[in-house]
N, C-alpha and C positions, 0 to 999 in steps of 0.2 A: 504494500500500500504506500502510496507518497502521502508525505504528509503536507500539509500547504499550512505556509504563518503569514498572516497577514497583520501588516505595520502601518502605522501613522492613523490615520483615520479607518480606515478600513473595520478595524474591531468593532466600533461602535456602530457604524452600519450596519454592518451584518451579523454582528450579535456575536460573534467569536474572533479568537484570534489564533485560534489556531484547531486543524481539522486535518484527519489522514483518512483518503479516499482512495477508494479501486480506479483507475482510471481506464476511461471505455478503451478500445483497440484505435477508437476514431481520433481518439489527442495524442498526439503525437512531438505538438512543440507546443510554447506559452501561448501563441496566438490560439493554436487551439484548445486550450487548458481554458485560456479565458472567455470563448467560444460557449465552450460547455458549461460553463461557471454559472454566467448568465445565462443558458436557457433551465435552469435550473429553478429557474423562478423566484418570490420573494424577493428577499434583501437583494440576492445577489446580481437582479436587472437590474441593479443601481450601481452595480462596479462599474470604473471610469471606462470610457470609451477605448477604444485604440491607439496607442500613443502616447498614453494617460497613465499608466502603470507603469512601474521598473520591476523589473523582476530579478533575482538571481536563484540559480541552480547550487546547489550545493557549497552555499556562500560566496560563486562566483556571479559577478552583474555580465547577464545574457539580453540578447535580442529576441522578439518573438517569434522568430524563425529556429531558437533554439529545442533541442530535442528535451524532450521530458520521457521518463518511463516511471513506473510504481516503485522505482527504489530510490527517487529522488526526493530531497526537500528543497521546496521551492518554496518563497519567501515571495510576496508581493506590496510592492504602497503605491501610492499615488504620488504623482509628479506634483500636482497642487491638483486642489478641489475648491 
């Protein structure tokens, strides 16, 4: 399972700040990690747009074209909100 933390504002949106998910075979990088985030519904149709989030993989800052699997921690915040 990956686990996802979510930093700066994020927690209080979405009611958590940190969660480890099965992730579908469909996500594959963070764009599509955050793809699936938000169709998830709730809180989470209100994560920042495209461009709006920094993400890092396993403590490293990635692009969204980075690869994600179930055995990474991936860390997300918001550029500004």
């Amino acid at each position: 399972m990956a686990t996802i933390v979510y930093a700066g504002a994020l927690p209080e949106v979405l009611e958590t700040g940190v969660e480890r998910v099965e992730l579908p075979e469909s996500v594959t990088d963070i764009q599509g990690l955050l793809d699936w985030l938000g169709r998830r519904g709730g809180p989470w149709q209100r994560l920042p747009r495209k461009g709006a989030v920094r993400a890092s993989v396993n403590n490293h800052l990635v692009e969204p074209g980075f690869r994600v699997t179930d055995r990474d921690r991936v860390s997300l915040a918001p550029l500004a909100w």
